[in-house]
N, C-alpha and C positions, 0 to 999 in steps of 0.2 A: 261827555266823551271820556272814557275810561282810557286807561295806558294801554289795553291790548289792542284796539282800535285807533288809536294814536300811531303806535308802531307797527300797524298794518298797511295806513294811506301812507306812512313816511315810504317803507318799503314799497311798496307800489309806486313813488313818485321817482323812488330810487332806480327800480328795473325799467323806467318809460325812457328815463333819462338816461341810461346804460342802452337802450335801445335804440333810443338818438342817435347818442355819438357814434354808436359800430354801425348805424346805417349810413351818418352825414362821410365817417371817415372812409368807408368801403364803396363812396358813389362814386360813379365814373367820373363827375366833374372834377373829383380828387386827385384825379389819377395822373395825370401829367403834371400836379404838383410833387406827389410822392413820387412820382418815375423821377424826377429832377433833383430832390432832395437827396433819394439812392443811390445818385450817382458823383455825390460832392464827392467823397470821399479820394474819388479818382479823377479830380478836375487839377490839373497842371496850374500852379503857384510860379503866376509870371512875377510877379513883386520878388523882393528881396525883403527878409527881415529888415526894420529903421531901428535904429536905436532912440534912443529921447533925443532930441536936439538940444535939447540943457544942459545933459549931460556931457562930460567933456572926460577926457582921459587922465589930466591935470590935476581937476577937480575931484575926481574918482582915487585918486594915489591920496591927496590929500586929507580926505576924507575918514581912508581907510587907517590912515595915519593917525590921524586924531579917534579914532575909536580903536587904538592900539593893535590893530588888526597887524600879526607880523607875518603872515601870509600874503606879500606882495609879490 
């Protein structure tokens, strides 16, 4: 098997497989996954930010203190 024949079945294994995925991701059974993922972006954030629970505001002054941070 020579190199140009080599990189003729790669390329072919390449286009089958490119024709997979844009067939598996454009099937309808996709499709009320991608409608859903579409629309996170506009899904209402009932939570609130948490901060760390370790962290402390005490600890956090101190801290800053000891890495000479004078930006308190």
């Amino acid at each position: 098997m020579d190199t140009g024949t080599f990189r003729g079945l790669i390329t072919l294994i390449l286009i089958v497989a490119f024709i997979g995925i844009f067939f598996w991701a454009y099937s309808k059974r996709r499709k009320p996954d991608f409608d859903e993922a579409a629309n996170l972006p506009f899904a209402d954030d009932d939570e609130k930010p948490t901060r760390d629970k370790h962290a402390s505001t005490e600890h956090e002054a101190d801290s800053r203190h000891d890495r000479g941070d004078k930006n308190r």
